[in-house]
C-alpha positions in Angstrom: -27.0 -12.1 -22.0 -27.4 -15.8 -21.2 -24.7 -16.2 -19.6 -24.6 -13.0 -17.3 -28.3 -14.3 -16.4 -26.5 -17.5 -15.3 -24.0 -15.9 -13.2 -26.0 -13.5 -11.4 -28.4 -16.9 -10.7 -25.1 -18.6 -9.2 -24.2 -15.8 -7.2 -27.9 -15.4 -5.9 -28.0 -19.1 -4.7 -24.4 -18.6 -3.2 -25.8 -15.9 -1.3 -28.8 -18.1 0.0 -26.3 -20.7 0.7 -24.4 -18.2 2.7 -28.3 -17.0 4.5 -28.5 -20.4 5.4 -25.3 -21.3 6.7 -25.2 -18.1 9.1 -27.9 -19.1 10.4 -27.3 -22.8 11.2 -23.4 -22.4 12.3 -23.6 -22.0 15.9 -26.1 -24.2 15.5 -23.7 -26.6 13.5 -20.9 -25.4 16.1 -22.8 -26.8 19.0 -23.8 -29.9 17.9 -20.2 -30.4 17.2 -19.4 -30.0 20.4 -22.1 -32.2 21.7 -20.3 -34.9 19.6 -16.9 -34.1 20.7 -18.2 -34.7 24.2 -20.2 -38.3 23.3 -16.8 -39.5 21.5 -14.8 -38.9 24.1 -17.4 -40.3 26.6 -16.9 -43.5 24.6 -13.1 -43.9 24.8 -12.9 -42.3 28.2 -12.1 -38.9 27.8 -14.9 -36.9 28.8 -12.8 -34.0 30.5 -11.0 -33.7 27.6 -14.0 -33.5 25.5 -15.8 -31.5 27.6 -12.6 -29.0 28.2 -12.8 -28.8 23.9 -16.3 -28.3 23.7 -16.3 -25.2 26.3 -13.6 -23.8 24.5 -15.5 -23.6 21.1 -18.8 -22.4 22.6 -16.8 -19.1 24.0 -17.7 -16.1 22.2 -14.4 -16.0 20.4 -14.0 -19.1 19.2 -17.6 -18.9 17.8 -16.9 -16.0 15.8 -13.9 -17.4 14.5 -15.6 -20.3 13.8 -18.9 -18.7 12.1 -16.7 -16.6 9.8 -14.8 -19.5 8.4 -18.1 -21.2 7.8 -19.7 -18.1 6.6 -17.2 -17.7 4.0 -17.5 -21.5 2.8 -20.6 -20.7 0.1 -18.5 -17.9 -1.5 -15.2 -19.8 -1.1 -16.9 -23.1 -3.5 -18.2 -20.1 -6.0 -14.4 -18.4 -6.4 -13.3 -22.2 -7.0 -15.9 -23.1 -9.5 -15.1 -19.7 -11.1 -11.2 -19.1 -10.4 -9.9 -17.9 -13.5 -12.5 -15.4 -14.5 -13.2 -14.4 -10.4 -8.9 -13.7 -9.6 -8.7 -11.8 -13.2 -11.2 -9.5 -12.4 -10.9 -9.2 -8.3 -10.3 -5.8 -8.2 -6.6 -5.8 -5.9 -4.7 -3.3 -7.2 -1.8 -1.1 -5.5 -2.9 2.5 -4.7 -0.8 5.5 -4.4 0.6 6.1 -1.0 -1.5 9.5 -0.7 -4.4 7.6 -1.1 -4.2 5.4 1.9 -3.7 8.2 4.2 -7.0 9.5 2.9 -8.8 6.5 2.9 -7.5 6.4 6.7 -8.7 10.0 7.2 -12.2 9.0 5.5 -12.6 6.2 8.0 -11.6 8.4 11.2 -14.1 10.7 9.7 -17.0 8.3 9.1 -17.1 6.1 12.3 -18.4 9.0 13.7 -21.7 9.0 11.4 -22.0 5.4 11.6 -22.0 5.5 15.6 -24.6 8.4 15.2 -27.0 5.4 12.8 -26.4 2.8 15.2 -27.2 5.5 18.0 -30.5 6.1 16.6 -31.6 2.6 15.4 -31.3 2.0 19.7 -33.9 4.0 20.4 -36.3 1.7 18.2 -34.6 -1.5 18.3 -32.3 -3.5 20.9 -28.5 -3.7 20.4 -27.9 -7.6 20.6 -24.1 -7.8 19.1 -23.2 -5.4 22.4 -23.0 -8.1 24.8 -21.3 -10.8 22.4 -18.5 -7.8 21.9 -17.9 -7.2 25.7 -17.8 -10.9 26.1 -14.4 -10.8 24.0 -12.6 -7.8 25.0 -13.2 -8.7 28.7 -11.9 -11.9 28.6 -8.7 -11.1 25.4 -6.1 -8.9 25.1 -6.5 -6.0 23.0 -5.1 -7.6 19.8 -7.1 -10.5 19.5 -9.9 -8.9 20.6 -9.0 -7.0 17.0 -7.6 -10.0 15.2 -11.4 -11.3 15.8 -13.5 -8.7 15.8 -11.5 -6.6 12.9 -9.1 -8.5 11.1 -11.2 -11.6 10.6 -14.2 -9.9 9.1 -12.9 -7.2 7.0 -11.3 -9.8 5.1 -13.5 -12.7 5.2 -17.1 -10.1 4.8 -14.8 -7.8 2.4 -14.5 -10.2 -0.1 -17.9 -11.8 0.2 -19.9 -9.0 -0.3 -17.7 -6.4 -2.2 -15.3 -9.1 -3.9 -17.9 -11.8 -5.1 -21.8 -10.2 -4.5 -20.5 -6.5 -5.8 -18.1 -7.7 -8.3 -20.8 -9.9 -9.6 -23.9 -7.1 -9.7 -21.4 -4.4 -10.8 -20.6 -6.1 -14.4 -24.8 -5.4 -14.9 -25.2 -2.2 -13.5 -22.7 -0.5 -10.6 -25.2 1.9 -9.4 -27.7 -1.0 -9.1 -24.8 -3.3 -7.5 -24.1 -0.8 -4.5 -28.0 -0.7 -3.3 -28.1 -4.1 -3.9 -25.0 -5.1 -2.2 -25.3 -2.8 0.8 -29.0 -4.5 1.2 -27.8 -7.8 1.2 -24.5 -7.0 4.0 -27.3 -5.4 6.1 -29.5 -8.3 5.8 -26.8 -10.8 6.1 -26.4 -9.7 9.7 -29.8 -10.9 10.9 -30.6 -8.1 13.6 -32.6 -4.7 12.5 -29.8 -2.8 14.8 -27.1 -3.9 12.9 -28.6 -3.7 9.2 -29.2 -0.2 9.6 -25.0 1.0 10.0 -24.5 -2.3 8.3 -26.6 -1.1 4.5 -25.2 2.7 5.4 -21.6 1.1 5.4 -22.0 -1.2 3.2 -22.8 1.4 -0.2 -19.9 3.5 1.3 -18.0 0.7 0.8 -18.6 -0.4 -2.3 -18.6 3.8 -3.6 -15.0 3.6 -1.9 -13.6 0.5 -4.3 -15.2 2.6 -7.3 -13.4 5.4 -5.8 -10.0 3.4 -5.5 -10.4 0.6 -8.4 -9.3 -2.0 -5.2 -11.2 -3.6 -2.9 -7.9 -3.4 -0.3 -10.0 0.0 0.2 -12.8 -1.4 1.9 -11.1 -3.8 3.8 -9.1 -0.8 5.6 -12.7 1.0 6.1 -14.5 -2.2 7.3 -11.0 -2.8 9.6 -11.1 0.9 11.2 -14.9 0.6 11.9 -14.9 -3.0 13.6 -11.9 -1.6 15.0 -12.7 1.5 16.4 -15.3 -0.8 18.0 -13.3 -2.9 19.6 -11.2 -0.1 20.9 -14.4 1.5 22.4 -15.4 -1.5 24.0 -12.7 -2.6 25.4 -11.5 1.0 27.3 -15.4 0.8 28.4 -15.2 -2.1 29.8 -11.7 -1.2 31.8 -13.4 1.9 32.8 -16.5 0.1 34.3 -15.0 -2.8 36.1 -12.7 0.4 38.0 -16.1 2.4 38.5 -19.5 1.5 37.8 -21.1 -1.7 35.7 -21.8 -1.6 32.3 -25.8 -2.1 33.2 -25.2 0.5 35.3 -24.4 3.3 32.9 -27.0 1.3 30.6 -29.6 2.2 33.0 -28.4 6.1 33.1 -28.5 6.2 29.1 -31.9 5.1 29.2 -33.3 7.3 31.7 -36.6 9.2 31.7 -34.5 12.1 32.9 -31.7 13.7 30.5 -28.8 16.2 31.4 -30.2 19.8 32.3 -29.2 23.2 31.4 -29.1 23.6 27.7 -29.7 27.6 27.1 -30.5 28.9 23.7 -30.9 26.9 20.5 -30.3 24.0 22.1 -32.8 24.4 25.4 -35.5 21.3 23.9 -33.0 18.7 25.1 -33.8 19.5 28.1 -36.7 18.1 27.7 -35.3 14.6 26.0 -33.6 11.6 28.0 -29.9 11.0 27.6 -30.2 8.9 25.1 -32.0 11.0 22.7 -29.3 13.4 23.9 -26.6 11.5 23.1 -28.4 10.5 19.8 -28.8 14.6 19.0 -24.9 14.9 19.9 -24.0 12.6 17.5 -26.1 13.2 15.0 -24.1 16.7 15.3 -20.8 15.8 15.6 -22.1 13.2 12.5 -23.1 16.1 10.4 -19.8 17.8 10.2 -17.3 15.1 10.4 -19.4 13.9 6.8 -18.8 17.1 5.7 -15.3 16.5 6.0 -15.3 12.5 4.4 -17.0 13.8 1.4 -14.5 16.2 0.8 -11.4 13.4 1.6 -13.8 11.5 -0.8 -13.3 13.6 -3.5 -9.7 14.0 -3.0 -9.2 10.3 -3.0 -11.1 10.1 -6.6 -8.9 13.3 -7.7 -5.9 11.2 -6.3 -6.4 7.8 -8.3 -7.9 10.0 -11.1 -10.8 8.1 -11.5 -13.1 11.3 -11.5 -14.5 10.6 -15.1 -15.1 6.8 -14.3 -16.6 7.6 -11.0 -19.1 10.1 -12.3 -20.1 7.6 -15.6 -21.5 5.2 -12.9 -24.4 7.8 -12.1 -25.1 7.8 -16.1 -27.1 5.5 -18.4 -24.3 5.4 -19.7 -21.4 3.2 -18.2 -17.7 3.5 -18.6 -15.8 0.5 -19.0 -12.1 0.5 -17.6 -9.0 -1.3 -18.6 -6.3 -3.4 -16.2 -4.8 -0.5 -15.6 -8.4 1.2 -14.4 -8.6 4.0 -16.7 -11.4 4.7 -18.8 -11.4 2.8 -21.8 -14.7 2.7 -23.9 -18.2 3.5 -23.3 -20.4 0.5 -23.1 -24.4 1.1 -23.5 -26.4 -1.6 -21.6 -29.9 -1.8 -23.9 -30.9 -5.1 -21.9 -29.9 -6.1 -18.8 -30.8 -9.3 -17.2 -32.8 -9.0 -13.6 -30.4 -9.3 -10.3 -33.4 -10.0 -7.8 -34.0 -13.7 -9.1 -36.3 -16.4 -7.0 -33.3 -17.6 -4.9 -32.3 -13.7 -3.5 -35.9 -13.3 -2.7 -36.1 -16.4 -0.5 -33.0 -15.1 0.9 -34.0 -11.8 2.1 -37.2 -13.3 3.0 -35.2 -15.4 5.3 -33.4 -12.8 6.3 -36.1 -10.6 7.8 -38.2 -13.4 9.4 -35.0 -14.0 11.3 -34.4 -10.3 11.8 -38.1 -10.0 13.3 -37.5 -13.2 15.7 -34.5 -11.8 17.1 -36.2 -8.4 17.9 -39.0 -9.9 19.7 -36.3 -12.5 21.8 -37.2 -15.3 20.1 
């Protein structure tokens, strides 16, 4: 008990560690920059330095950037802990069924998780939008992916799902996914983004219980930030041959919505086109989540982890083997407490932040 008290304290201060550095990195980045520029002042390179400097301060470069040092906190705890943390990282190869449907459950959620961020828009400002358009109008295609996609599914994948999940899970699973989910949406320091951020984040962690791997999250994460991307980038095409981007912002947000809905749907006549938009979604949401529950189920049926799957919604937990069947029934009568001192400074953190950025501060 001691010493899964200890851990779960490590992996709480990691995760302040990693609060802290996301917030200082482009701050870190910057002042890096400004160096780069007063040591090549000094031996009479300024262009060069100054060339440098503008290139890390673009959008791409700083997310590039920000990831790597985002992922420093969690890359010191899998060092400190390699042997246990690489025997119990759960990559495993799945059957080839299986990544078709985890592909088909993606296709099938981006849909609800454009409906959350849809919604969160009418209370709250988009502020990752901008930093997004930035990219893909300035990259190609693929790097706008290799950044925006790539990068983080990997990077964030086995942060949150590969050390914070892993970590929780061995206390409680159930526990671990609210938990986890929490901490990704929190982690992202806006109140637009940790509402699809916590909603992906538990489907992500129910989809390596599903699985057994964590590969399966790093497709779903990859499809989302990619389906993103792709969205962004064909708006952006579109609006530089038509109108502006502020331009159809403007229309969105209008007093006045789209007229001449008969029958059931007659009230949005009386809503603006982004409560319209938010109402379409939120249908098209409803039944494309009918349909990922049902590839869900398939893909536990698939990887016949049905049993283990359901045991995680029970006192009781089922313990699995390498090979990630079930194995023997373990009966937690104590377990130690996963919201210690240093995760509660954290999320503290994390919503002053969250609260500054909303007000443009």
């Amino acid at each position: 008990m001691e010493n899964e008290e200890f851990r779960v304290n490590k992996v709480n201060i990691t995760f302040l560690a990693t609060v802290l550095v996301s917030i200082f990195a482009r701050r870190v980045i910057s002042l890096g920059c400004l160096i780069i520029n007063g040591i090549c002042k000094e031996i009479g390179t300024k262009a060069y330095g100054t060339i440098l400097a503008n290139y890390l301060n673009q959008s791409f470069q700083m997310i590039v950037l920000s990831q790597i040092l985002l992922f420093l906190p969690s890359f010191i705890f899998i060092m400190k802990n390699r042997e246990y943390f690489f025997k119990h990282l759960r990559i495993r190869r799945l059957k080839i069924k299986t990544y078709f449907l985890i592909a088909a459950f993606g296709l099938f959620f981006i849909p609800v998780v454009s409906f959350i961020n849809a919604l969160s828009m009418l209370f709250v400002d988009n502020v990752i939008a901008g930093e997004v358009t930035n990219i893909v109008g300035s990259h190609s295609l693929i790097s706008s992916i290799i950044v925006v996609a790539l990068i983080p599914c990997i990077f964030e994948e086995t942060i949150y799902r590969g050390v914070f999940y892993n970590e929780y899970s061995r206390i409680n699973p159930l526990k671990a996914m609210f938990l986890s989910a929490l901490l990704f949406g929190l982690l992202h320091m806006n109140f637009n983004q940790f509402m699809y951020a916590a909603v992906g984040g538990f489907v992500f962690a129910l989809m390596v219980e599903a699985t057994g791997s964590i590969t399966a999250s790093m497709m779903m994460h990859f499809m989302i930030n990619g389906s993103a991307t792709l969205i962004s980038f064909y708006a952006d095409k579109i609006s530089k041959a038509s109108v502006s981007v502020s331009e159809v912002q403007v229309d969105l947000n209008s007093s006045e919505g789209v007229q001449g809905f008969t029958g059931p749907f007659a009230f949005m006549n009386n809503l603006t086109q982004m409560q319209q938009a938010v109402v379409s979604l939120g249908i098209i949401a409803t039944i494309t989540g009918i349909f990922a529950f049902v590839i869900f189920i398939q893909i536990l049926l698939t990887e016949d982890r049905m049993e283990y799957f359901k045991s995680i919604f029970k006192r009781k937990a089922i313990s699995e083997d390498v090979n990630n069947r079930v194995d023997t029934d373990v009966i937690r009568q104590e377990q130690p407490d996963m919201i210690t001192t240093p995760l509660i400074v954290s999320m503290g953190i994390c919503v002053i932040v969250m609260v500054l950025v909303q007000v443009g501060l």
